[in-house]
MARRO-917859 format. One line per field, with one value per residue: residue number from 1; x, y, z of N, C-alpha, C in turn. Coordinates in nm, 3 decimals. Atoms other than C-alpha are relative to their C-alpha. Layout:
<atoms>
k	[NUM / ...]
neast	[X / ...]
nnorth	[Y / ...]
nup	[Z / ...]
caeast	[X / ...]
canorth	[Y / ...]
caup	[Z / ...]
ceast	[X / ...]
cnorth	[Y / ...]
cup	[Z / ...]
</atoms>
This chain:
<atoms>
k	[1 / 2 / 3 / 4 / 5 / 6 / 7 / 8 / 9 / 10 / 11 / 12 / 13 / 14 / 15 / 16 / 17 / 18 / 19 / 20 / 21 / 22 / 23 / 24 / 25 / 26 / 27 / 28 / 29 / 30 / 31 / 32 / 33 / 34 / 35 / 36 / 37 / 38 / 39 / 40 / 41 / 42 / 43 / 44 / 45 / 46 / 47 / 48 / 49 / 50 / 51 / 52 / 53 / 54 / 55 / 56 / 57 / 58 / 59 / 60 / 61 / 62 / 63 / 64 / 65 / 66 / 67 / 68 / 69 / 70 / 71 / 72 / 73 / 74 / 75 / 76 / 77 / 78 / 79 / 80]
neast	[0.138 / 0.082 / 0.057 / 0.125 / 0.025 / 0.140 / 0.135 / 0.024 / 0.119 / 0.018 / 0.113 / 0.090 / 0.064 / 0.144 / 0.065 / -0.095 / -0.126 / -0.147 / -0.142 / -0.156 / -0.094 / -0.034 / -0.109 / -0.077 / 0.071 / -0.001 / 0.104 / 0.116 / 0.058 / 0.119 / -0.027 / 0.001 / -0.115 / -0.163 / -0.061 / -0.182 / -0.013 / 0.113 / -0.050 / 0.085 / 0.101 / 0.115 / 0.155 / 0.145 / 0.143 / 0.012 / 0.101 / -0.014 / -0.100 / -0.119 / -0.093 / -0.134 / -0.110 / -0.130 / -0.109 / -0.132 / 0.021 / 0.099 / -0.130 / -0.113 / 0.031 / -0.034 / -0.158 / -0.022 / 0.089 / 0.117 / 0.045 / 0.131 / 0.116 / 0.095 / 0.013 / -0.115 / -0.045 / 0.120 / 0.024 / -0.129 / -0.010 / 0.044 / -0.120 / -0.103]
nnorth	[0.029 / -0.087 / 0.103 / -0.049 / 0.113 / 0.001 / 0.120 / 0.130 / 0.072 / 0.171 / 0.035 / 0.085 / -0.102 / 0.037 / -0.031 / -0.138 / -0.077 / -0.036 / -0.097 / -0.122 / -0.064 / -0.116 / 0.005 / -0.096 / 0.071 / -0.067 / -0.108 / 0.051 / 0.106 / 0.013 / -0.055 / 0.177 / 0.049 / 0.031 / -0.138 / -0.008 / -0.004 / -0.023 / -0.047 / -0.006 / 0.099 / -0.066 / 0.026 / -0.085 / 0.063 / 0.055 / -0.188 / -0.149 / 0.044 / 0.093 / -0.089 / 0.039 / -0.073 / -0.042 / -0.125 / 0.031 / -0.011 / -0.088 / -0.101 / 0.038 / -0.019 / -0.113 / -0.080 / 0.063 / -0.155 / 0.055 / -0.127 / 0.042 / -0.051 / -0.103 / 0.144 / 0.037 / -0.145 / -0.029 / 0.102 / -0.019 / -0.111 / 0.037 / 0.084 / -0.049]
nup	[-0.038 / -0.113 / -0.110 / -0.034 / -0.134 / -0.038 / -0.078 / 0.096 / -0.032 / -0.007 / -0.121 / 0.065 / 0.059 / 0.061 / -0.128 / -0.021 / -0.134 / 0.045 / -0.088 / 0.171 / -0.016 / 0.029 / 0.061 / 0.095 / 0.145 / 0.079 / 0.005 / 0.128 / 0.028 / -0.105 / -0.123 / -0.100 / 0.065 / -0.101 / -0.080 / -0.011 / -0.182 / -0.059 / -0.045 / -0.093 / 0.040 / -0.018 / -0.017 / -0.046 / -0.080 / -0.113 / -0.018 / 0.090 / 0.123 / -0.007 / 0.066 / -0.010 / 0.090 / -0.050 / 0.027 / 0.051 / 0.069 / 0.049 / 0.010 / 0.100 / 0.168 / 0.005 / 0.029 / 0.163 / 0.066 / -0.032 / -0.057 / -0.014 / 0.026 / -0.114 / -0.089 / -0.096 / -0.089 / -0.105 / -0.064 / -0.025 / -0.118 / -0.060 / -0.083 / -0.119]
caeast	[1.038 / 0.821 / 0.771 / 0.437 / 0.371 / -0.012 / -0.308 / -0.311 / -0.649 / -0.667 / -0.933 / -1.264 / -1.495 / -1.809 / -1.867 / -1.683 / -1.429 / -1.091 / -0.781 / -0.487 / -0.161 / 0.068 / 0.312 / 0.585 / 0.471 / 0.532 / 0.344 / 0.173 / 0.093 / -0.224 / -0.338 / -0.368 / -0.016 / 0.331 / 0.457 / 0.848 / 0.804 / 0.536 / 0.567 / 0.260 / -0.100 / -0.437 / -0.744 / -1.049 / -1.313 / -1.163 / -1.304 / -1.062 / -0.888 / -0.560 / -0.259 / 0.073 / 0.376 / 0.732 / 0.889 / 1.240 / 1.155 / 0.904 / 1.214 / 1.440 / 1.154 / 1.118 / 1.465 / 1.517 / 1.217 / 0.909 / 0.619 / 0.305 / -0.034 / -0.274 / -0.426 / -0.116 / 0.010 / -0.325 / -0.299 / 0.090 / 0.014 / -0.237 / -0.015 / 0.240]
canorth	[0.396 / 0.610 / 0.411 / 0.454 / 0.321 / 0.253 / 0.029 / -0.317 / -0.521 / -0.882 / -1.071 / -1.229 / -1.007 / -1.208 / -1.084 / -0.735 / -0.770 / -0.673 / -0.600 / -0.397 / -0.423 / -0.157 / -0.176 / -0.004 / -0.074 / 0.080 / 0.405 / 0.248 / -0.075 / -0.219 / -0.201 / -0.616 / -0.625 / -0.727 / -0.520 / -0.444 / -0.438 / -0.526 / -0.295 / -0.332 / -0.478 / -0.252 / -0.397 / -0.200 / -0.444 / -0.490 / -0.180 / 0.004 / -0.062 / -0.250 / -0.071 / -0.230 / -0.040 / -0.112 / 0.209 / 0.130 / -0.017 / 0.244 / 0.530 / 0.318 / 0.356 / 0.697 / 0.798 / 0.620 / 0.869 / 0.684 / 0.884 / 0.779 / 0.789 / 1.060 / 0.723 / 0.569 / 0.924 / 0.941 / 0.583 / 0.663 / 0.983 / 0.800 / 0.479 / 0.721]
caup	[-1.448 / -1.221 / -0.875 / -0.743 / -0.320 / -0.323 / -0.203 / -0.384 / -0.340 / -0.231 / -0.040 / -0.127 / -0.344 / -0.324 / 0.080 / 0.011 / 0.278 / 0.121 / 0.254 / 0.051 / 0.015 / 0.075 / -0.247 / -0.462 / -0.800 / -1.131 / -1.219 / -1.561 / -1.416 / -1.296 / -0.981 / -0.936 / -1.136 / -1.025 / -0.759 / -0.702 / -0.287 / -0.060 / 0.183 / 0.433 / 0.482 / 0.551 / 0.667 / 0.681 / 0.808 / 1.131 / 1.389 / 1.459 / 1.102 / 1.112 / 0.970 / 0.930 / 0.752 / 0.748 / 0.798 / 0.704 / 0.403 / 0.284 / 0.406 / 0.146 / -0.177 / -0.075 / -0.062 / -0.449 / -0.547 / -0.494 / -0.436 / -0.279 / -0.314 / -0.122 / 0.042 / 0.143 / 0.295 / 0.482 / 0.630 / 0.726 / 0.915 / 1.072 / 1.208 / 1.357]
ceast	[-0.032 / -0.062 / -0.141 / -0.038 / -0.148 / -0.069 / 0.051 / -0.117 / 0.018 / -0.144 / -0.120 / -0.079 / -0.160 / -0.093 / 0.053 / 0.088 / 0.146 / 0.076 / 0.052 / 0.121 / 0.064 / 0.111 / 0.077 / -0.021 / 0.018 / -0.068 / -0.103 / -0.040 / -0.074 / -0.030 / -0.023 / 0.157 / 0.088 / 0.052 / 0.149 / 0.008 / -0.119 / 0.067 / -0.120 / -0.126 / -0.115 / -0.135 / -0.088 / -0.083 / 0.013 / -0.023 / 0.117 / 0.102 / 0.146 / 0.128 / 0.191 / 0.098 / 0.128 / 0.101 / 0.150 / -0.052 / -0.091 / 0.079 / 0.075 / -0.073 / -0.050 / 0.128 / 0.040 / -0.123 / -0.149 / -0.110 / -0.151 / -0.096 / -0.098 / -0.052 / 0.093 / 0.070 / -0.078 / 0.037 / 0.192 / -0.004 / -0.121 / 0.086 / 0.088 / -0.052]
cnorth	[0.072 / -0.105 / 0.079 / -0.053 / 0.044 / -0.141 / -0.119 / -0.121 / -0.114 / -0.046 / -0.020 / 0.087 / -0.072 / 0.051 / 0.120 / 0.030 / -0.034 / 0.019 / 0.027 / -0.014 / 0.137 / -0.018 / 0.036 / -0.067 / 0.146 / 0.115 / -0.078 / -0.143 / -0.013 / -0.034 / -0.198 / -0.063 / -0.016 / 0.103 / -0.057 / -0.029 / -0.058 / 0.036 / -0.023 / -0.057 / 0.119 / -0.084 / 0.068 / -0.034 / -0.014 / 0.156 / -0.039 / -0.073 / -0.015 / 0.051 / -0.051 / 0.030 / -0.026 / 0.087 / 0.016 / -0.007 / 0.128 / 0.156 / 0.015 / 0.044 / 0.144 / 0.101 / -0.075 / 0.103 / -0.033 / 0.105 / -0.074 / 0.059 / 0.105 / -0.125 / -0.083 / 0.106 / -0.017 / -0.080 / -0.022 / 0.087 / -0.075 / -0.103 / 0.051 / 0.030]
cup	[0.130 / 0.109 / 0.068 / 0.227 / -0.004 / 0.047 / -0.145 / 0.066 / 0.016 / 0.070 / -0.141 / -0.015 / 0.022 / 0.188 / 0.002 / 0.125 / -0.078 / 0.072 / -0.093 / 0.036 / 0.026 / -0.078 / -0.081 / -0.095 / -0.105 / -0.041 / -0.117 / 0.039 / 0.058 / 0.105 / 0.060 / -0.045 / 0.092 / 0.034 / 0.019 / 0.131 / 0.073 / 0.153 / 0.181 / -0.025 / 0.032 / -0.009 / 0.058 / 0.099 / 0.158 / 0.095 / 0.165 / -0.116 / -0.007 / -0.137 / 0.031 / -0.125 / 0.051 / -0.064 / -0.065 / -0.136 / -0.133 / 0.003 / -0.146 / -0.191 / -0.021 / -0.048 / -0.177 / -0.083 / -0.059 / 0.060 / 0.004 / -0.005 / 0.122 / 0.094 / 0.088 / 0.092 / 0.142 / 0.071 / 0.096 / 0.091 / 0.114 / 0.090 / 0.042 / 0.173]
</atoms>
């Protein structure tokens, strides 16, 4: 199975403030489905936007051959 590390949505939809996981999750499964890791949290709404990744972990589903999303990349080079 093809590991995927991307955004995963939570939070209350009826005022559009979301936050996202950040989590290793299967390539074919959906994006509210059961994830393998949770690796970090991303909140938008708050100014400046709130970015928590743990590196280690996120090293470890890399190095196994995990390959993240253009979004999660972005929000990674950013938090360094």
């Amino acid at each position: 199975m093809e590991v995927r590390i991307r955004l995963q949505r939570i939070g209350k939809s009826a005022n559009k403030h979301y936050n996202y996981r950040v989590v290793a999750i299967g390539r074919n499964i959906a994006r509210q489905g059961r994830n393998l890791e949770i690796l970090g949290h991303y909140d938008p709404s708050k100014k400046p936007a709130v970015v928590s990744i743990n590196k280690e972990k996120l090293e470890q589903w890399i190095k196994r051959g995990a390959r993240m999303s253009d979004t999660v990349r972005s929000l990674v080079a950013k938090s360094k």
